[in-house]
Structures are given as C-alpha cells and as structure tokens.
KERO-602328 format. One record per residue: chain; residue in three letters; x, y, z of N, C-alpha, C, O in turn. Coordinates in Angstrom, 1 decimal, padded with zeros to 4 digits. Layout:
+------+------+--------+--------+--------+--------+--------+--------+--------+--------+--------+--------+--------+--------+
| baro | fise |    n.X |    n.Y |    n.Z |   ca.X |   ca.Y |   ca.Z |    c.X |    c.Y |    c.Z |    o.X |    o.Y |    o.Z |
+------+------+--------+--------+--------+--------+--------+--------+--------+--------+--------+--------+--------+--------+
|    A |  ALA |      X |      Y |      Z |      X |      Y |      Z |      X |      Y |      Z |      X |      Y |      Z |
...
+------+------+--------+--------+--------+--------+--------+--------+--------+--------+--------+--------+--------+--------+
//
This chain:
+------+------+--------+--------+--------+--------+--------+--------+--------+--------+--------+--------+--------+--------+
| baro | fise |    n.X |    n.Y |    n.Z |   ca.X |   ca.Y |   ca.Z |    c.X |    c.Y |    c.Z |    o.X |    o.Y |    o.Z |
+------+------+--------+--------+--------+--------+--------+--------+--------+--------+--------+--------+--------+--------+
|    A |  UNK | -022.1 | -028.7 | -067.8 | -022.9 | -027.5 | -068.1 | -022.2 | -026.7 | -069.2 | -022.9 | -026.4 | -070.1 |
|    A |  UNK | -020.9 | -026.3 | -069.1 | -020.3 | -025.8 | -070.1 | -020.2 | -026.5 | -071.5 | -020.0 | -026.1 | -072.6 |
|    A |  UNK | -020.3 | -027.9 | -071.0 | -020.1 | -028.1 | -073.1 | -021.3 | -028.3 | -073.4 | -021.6 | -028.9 | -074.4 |
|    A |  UNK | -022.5 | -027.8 | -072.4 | -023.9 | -028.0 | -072.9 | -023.8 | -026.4 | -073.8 | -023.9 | -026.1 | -075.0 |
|    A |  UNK | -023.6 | -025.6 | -072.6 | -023.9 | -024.6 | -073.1 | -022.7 | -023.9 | -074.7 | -022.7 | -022.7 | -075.1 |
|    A |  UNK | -022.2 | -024.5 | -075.0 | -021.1 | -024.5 | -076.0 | -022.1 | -025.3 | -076.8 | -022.9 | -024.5 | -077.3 |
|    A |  UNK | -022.3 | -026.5 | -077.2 | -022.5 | -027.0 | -078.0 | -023.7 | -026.4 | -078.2 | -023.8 | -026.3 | -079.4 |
|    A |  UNK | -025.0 | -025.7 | -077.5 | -025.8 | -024.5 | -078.0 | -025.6 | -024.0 | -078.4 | -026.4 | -023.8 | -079.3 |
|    A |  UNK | -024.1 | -023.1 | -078.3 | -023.8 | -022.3 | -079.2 | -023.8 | -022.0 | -080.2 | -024.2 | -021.1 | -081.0 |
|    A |  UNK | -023.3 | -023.1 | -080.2 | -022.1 | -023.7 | -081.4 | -024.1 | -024.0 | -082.8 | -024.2 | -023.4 | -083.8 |
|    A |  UNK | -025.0 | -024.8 | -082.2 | -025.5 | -025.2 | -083.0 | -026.6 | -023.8 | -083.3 | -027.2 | -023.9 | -084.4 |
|    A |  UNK | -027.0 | -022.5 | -082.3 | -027.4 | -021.6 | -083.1 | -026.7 | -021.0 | -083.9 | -027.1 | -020.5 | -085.0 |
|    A |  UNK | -025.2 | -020.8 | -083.5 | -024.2 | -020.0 | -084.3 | -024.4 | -020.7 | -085.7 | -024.8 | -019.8 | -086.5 |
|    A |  UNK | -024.3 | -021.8 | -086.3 | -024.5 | -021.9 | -087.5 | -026.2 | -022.3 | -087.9 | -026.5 | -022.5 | -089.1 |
|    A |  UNK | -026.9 | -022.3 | -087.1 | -028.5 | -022.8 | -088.1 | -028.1 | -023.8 | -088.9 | -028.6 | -023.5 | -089.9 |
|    A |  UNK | -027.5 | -024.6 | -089.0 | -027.7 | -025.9 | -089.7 | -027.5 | -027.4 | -088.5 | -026.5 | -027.5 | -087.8 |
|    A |  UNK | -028.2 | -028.0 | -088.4 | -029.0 | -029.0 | -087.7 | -028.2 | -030.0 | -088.7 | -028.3 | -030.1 | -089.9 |
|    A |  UNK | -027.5 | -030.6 | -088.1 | -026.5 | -031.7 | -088.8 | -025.5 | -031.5 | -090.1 | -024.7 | -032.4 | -090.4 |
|    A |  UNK | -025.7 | -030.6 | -090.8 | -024.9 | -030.0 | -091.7 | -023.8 | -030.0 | -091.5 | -023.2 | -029.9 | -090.5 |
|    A |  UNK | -023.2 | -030.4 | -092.9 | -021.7 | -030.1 | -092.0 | -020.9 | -028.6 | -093.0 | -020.7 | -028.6 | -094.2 |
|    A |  UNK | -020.5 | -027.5 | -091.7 | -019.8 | -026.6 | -092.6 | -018.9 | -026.4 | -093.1 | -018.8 | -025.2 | -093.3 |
|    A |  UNK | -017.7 | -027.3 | -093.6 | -017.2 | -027.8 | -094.4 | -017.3 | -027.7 | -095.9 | -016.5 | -027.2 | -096.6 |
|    A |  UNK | -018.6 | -028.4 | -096.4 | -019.5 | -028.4 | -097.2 | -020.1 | -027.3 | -097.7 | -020.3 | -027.3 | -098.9 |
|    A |  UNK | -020.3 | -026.3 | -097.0 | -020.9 | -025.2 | -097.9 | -019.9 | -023.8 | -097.7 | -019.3 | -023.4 | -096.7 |
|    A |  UNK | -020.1 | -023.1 | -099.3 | -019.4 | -022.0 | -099.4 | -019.5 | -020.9 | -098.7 | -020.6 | -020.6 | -098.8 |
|    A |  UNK | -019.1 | -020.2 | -098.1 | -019.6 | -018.7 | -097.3 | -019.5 | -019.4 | -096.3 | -019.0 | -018.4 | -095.6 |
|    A |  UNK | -019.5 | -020.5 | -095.3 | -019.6 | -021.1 | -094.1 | -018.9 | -020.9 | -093.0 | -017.7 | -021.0 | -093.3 |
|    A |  UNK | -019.0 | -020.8 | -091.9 | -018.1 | -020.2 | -090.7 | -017.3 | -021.7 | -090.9 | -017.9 | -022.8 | -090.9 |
|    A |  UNK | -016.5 | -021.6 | -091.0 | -015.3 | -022.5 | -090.1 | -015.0 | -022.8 | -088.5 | -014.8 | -022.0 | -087.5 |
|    A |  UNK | -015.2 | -024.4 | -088.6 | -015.0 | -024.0 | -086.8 | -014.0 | -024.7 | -086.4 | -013.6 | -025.8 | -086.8 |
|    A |  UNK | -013.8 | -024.2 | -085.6 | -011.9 | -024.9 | -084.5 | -012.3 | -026.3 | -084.0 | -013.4 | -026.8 | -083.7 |
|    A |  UNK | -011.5 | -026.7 | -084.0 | -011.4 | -028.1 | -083.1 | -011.5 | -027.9 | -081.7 | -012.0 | -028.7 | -080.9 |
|    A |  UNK | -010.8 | -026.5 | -081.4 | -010.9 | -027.1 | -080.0 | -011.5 | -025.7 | -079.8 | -011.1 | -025.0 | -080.7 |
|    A |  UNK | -012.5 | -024.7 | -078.9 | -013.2 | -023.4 | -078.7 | -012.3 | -022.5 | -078.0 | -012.7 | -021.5 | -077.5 |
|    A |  UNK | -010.9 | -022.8 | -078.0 | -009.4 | -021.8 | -077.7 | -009.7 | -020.7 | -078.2 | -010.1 | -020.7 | -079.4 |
|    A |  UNK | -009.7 | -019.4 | -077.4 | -009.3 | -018.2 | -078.1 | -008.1 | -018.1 | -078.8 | -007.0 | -018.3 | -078.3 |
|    A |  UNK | -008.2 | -017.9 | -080.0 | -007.0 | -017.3 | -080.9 | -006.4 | -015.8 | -080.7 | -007.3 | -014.9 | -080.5 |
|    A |  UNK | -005.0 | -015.3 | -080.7 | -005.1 | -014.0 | -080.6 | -005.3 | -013.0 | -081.5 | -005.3 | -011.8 | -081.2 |
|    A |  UNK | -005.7 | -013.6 | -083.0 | -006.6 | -013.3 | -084.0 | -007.6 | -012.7 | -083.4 | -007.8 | -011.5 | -083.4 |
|    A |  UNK | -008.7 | -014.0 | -082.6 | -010.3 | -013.6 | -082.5 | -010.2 | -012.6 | -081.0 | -011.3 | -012.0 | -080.6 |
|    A |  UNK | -009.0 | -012.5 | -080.1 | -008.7 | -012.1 | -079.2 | -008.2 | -010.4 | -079.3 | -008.5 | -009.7 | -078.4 |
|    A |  UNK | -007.4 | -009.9 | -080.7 | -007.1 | -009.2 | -081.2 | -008.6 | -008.0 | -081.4 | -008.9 | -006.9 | -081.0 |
|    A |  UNK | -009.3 | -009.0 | -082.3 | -010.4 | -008.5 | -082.7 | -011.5 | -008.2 | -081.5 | -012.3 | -007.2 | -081.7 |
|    A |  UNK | -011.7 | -008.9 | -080.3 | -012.5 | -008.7 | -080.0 | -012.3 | -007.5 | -079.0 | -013.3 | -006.9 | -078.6 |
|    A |  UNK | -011.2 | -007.2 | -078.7 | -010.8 | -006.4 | -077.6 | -010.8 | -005.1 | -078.4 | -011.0 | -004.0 | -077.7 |
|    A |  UNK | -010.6 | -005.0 | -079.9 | -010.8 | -003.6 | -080.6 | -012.6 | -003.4 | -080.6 | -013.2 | -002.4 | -080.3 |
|    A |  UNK | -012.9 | -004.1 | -080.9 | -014.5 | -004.3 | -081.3 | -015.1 | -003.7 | -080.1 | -016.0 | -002.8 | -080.3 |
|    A |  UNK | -014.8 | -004.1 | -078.8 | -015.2 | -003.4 | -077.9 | -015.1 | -002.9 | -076.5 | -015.9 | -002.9 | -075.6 |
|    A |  UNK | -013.4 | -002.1 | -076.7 | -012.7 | -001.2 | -076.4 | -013.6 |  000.0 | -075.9 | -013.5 |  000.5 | -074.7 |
|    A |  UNK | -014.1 |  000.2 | -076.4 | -015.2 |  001.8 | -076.6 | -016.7 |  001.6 | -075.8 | -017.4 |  002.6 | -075.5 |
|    A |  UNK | -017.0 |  000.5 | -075.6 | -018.3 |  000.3 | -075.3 | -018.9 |  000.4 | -073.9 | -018.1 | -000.3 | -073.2 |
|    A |  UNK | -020.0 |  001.1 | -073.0 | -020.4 |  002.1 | -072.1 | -021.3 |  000.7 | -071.9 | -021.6 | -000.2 | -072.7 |
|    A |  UNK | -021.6 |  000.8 | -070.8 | -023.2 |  000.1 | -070.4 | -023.1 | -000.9 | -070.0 | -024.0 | -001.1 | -069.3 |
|    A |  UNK | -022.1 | -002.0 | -070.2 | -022.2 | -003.7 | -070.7 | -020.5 | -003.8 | -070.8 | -019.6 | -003.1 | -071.3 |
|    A |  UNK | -020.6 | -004.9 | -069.9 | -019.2 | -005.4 | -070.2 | -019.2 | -007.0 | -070.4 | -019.7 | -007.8 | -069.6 |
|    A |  UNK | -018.5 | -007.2 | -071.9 | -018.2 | -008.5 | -072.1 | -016.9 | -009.0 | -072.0 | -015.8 | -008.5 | -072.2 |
|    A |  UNK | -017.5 | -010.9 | -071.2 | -016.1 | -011.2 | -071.2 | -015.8 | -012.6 | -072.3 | -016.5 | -013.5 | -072.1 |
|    A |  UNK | -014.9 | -012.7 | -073.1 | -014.8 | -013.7 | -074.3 | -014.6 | -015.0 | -073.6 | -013.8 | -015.1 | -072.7 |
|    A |  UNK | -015.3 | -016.2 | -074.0 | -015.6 | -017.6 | -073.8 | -015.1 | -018.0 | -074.3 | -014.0 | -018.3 | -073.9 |
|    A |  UNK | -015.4 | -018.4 | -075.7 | -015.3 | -019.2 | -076.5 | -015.2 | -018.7 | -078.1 | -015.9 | -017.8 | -078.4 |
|    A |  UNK | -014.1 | -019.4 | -079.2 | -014.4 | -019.1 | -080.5 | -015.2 | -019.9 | -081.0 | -015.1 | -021.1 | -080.6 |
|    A |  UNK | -016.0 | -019.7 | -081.7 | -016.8 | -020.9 | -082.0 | -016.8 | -020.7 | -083.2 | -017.7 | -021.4 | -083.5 |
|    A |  UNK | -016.3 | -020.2 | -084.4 | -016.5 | -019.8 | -085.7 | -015.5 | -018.7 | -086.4 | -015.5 | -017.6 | -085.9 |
|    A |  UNK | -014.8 | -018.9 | -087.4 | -014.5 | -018.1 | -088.1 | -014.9 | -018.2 | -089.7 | -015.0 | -019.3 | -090.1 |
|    A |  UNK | -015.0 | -017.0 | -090.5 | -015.2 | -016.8 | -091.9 | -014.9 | -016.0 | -092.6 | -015.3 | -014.8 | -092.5 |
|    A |  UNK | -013.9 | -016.5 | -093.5 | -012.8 | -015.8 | -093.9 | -014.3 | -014.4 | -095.3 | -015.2 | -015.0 | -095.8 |
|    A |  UNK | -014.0 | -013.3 | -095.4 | -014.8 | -012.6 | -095.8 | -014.1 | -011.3 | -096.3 | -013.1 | -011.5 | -095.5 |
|    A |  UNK | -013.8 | -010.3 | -096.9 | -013.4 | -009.1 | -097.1 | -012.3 | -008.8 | -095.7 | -012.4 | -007.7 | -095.0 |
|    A |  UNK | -011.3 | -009.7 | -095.3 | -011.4 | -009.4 | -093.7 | -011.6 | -010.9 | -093.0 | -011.4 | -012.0 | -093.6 |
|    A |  UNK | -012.1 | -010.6 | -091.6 | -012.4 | -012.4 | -090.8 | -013.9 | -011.9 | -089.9 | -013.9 | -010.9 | -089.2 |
|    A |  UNK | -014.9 | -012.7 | -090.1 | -016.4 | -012.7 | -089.1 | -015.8 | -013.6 | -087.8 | -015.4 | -014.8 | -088.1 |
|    A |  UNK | -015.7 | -013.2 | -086.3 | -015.4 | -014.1 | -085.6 | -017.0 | -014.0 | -084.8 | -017.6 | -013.1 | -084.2 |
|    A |  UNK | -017.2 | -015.8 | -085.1 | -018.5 | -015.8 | -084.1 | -018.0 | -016.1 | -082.7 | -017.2 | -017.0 | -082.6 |
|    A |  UNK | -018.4 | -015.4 | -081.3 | -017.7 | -015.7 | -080.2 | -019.1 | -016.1 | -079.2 | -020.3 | -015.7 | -079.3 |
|    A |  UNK | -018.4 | -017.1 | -078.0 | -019.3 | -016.9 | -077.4 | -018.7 | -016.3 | -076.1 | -017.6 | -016.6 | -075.7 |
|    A |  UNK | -019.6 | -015.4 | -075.4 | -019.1 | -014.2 | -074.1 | -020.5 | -014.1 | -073.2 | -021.7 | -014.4 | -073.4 |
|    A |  UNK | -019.7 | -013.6 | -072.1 | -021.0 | -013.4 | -071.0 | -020.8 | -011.7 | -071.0 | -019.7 | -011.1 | -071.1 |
|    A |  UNK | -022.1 | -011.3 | -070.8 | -022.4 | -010.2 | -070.9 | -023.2 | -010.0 | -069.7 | -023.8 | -010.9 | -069.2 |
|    A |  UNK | -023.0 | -008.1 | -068.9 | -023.4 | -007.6 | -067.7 | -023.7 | -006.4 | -067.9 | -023.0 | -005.8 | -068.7 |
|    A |  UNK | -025.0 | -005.9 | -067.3 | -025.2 | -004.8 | -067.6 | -024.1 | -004.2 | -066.0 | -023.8 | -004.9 | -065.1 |
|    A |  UNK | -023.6 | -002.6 | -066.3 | -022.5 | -002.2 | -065.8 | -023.3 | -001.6 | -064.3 | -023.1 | -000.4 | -064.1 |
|    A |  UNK | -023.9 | -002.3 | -063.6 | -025.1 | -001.5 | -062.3 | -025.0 | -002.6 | -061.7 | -024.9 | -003.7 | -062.1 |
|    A |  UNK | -025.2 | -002.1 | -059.8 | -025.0 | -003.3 | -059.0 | -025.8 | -004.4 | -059.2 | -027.0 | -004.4 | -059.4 |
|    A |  UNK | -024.9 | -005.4 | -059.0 | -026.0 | -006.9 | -059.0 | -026.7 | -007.5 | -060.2 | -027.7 | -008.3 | -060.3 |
|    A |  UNK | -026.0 | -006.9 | -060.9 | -026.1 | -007.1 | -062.4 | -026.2 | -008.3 | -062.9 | -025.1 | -008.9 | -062.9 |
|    A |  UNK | -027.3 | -009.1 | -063.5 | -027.1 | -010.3 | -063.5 | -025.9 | -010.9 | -064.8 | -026.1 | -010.1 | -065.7 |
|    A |  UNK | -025.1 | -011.7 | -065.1 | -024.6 | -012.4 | -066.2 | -025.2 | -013.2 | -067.3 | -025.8 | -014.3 | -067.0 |
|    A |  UNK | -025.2 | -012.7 | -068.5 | -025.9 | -013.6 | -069.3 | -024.6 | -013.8 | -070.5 | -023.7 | -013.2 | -070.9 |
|    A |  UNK | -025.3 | -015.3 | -070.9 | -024.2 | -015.5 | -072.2 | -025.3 | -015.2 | -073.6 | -026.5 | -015.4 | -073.6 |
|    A |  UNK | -024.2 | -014.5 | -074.8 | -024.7 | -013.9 | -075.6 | -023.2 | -014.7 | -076.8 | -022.1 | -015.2 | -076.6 |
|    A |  UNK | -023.9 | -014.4 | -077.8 | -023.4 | -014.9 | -079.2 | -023.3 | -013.8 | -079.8 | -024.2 | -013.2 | -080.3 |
|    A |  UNK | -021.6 | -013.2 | -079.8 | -021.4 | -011.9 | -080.7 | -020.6 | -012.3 | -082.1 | -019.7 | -013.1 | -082.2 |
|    A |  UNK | -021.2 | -011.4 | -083.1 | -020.2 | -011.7 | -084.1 | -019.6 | -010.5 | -083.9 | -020.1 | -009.5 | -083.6 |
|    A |  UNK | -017.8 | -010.9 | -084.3 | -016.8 | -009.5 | -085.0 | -016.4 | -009.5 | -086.2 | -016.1 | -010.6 | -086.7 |
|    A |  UNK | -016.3 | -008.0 | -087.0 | -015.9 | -008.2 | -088.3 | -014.7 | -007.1 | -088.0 | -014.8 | -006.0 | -087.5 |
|    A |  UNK | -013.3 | -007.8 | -088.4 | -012.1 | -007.5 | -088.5 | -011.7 | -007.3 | -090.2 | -011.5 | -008.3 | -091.0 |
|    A |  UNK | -011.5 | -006.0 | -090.4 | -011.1 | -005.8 | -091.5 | -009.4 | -005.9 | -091.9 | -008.7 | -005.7 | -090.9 |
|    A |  UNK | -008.7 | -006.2 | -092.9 | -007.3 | -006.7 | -092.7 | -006.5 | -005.3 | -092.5 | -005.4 | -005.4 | -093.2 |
|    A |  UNK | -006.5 | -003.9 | -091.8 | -006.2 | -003.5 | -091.9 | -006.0 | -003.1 | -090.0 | -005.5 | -002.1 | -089.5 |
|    A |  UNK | -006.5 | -004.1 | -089.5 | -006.9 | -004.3 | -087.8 | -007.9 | -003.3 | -087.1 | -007.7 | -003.0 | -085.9 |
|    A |  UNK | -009.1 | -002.7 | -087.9 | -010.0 | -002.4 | -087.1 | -011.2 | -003.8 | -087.2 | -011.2 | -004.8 | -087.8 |
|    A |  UNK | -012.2 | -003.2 | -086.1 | -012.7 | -004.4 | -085.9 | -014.0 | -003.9 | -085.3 | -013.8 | -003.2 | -084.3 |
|    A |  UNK | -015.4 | -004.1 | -085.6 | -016.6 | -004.0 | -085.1 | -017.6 | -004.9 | -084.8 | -017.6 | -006.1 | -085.3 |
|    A |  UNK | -018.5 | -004.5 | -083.8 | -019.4 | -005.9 | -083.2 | -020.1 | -005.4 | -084.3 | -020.1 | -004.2 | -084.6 |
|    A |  UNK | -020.8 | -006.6 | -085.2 | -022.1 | -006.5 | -086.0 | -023.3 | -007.4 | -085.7 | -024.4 | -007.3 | -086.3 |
|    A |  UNK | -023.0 | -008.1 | -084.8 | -024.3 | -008.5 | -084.3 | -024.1 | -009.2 | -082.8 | -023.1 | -009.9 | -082.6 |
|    A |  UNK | -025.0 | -008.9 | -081.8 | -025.3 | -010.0 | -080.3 | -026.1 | -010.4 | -080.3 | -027.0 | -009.5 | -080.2 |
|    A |  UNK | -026.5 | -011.4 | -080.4 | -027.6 | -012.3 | -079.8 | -027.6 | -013.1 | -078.7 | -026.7 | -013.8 | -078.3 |
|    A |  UNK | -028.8 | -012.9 | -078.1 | -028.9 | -013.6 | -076.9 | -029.4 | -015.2 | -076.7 | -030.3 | -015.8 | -077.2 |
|    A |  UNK | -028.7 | -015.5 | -075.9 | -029.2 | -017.3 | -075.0 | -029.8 | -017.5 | -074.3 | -029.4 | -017.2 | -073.2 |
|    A |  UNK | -031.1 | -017.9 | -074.6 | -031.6 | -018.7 | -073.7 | -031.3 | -019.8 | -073.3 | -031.7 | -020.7 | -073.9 |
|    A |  UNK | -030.5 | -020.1 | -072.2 | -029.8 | -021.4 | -071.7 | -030.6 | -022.2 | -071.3 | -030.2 | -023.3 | -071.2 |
|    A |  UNK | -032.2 | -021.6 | -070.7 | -033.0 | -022.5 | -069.9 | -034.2 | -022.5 | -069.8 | -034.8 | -023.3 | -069.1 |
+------+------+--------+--------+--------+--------+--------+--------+--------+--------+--------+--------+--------+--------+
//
C-alpha cells in the first residue's frame, strides 16, 4: 500500500506520464531512495512551525528543484486539529530560500481511492 501510494505521488507530483525528469530543464529532481533529507527536513519544519488548524506529518521526499533557493515536493499526512480527525495524505510543496527561511506554496490533495 505504501509504494502504491508513493508511486501516486510521485507520478502527480510531476505530471509527466513516462517522461523522464532528467531530461527537461526546470524539472524537480528526484531521490533514489524517498529518505528525508535534513535539507527537505530543515525546510519543512520552518515552513510549518507557525501553522494553527492542521497538523502535518512528513512522509516522503519525493522531489527537489534547485530554483532561486530549493522547491521541496513532499509527501505528508495531514489532520484537521479536532477529535477524531480523520488523516489524509496531501502533496506539499516548500520553497526554502538560501538564506533558511522557508514557506508552504502549495498542498494538494490525494485521492488514494
């Protein structure tokens, strides 16, 4: 179930359907193995330090892109902060600028099923 739900990820996180991203310029880069780095670990814990409502917990790297800075695509499960809250996995990007702040700029959500 887990490398199902990773290799989902993995294939909305880039929108390209056999492509390889390698090959194109601007392209997230992706790890060999879906290890947190303490780069993407760094980043994610500034990104959302501050955040009220929802608590995420980091899964997976599934992408980086080197940019003004690093875009880390992650994948995390997300709860809304109220009893019995259910768990869902979501696709966040972080953008870490090289000076170590770091903001979510986008979550999207999975449909796993």
């Amino acid at each position: 179930m887990t490398k199902r739900i990773l290799a989902l990820a993995l294939a909305l996180t880039l929108g390209l359907a056999g492509a390889s991203a390698q090959a194109l310029v601007g392209a997230y880069a992706i790890p060999e193995t879906p290890g947190i780095t303490q780069e993407a670990r760094a980043a994610f814990d500034a990104a959302t330090a501050e955040l009220c409502g929802c608590t995420y917990e980091l899964v997976a790297l599934l992408g980086t892109q080197v940019v003004a800075g690093t875009n880390y695509r992650l994948l995390c499960t997300a709860a809304s902060v109220i009893p019995d809250a259910q768990t869902s996995y979501v696709l966040m990007t972080v953008y870490a600028d090289p000076d170590g702040n770091a903001e979510i700029t986008a979550i999207d959500g999975i449909n796993v099923f």
